[in-house]
N, C-alpha and C positions, 0 to 999 in steps of 0.2 A: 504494500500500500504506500501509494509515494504520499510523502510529506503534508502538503498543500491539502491534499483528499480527508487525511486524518485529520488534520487541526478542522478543517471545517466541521467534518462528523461529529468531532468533540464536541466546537462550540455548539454545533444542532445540541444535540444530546442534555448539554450543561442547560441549554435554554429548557429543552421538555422535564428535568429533571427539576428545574426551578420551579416550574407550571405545575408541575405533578403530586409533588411533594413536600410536605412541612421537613423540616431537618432539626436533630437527625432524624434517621427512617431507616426502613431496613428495605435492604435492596438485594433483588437476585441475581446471580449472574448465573448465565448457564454458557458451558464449554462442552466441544467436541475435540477430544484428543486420541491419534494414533494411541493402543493399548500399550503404552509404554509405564512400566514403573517410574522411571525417572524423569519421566516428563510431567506426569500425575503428580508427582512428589515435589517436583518443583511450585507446580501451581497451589498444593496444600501449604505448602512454605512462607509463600508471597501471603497466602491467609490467616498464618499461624500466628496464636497470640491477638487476634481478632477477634474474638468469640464466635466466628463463622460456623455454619454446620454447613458442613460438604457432604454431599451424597454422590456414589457414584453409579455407574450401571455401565452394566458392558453391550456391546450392540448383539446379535441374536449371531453373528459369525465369529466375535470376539477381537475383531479387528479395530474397532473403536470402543471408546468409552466415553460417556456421557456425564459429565460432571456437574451439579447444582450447587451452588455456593450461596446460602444466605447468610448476609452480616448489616450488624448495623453500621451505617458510617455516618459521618460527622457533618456531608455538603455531599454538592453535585463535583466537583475537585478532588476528594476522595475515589469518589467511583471511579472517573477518567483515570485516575493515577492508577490503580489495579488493573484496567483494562490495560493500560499501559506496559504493567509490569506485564501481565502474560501476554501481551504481544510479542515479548522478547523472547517468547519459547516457540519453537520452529514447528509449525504444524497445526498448532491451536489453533480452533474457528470459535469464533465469540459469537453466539448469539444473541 
């Protein structure tokens, strides 16, 4: 995702986030991640220490896994920063 694309999506996102929500709130994120341990571990990391509940599921061939993350956070600058963080892991699709 080039640069220009992202920061826009952010700002979208920050604006519906502002509209949407009193803060803090608690917000989902849902992930698809190739079935890797250490990719999965990673994104539990980035959560950790967050009072997040993560749930996972694996897809019906075992090839992917389906990750739900609820946490409460603090603003709509919070959320972008996570999204941010598992951006940096190779493969994760953010829904």
């Amino acid at each position: 995702m080039d640069t220009e694309k992202s920061d826009d999506f952010y700002s979208r996102l920050k604006e519906e986030l502002l509209k949407s929500n009193s803060w803090p709130a608690d917000y989902l994120y849902k992930f698809i991640v190739p079935t890797d341990l250490k990719k999965i571990n990673q994104i539990q990391q980035i959560f950790d220490n967050t009072g997040a509940v993560i749930e996972s599921k694996k897809s019906s061939k075992g090839k992917y896994t389906s990750l739900s993350v609820m946490v409460n956070l603090a603003n709509p600058d919070a959320v972008i920063e996570k999204y941010k963080e598992v951006g940096l892991i190779e493969g994760v699709i953010s829904l």
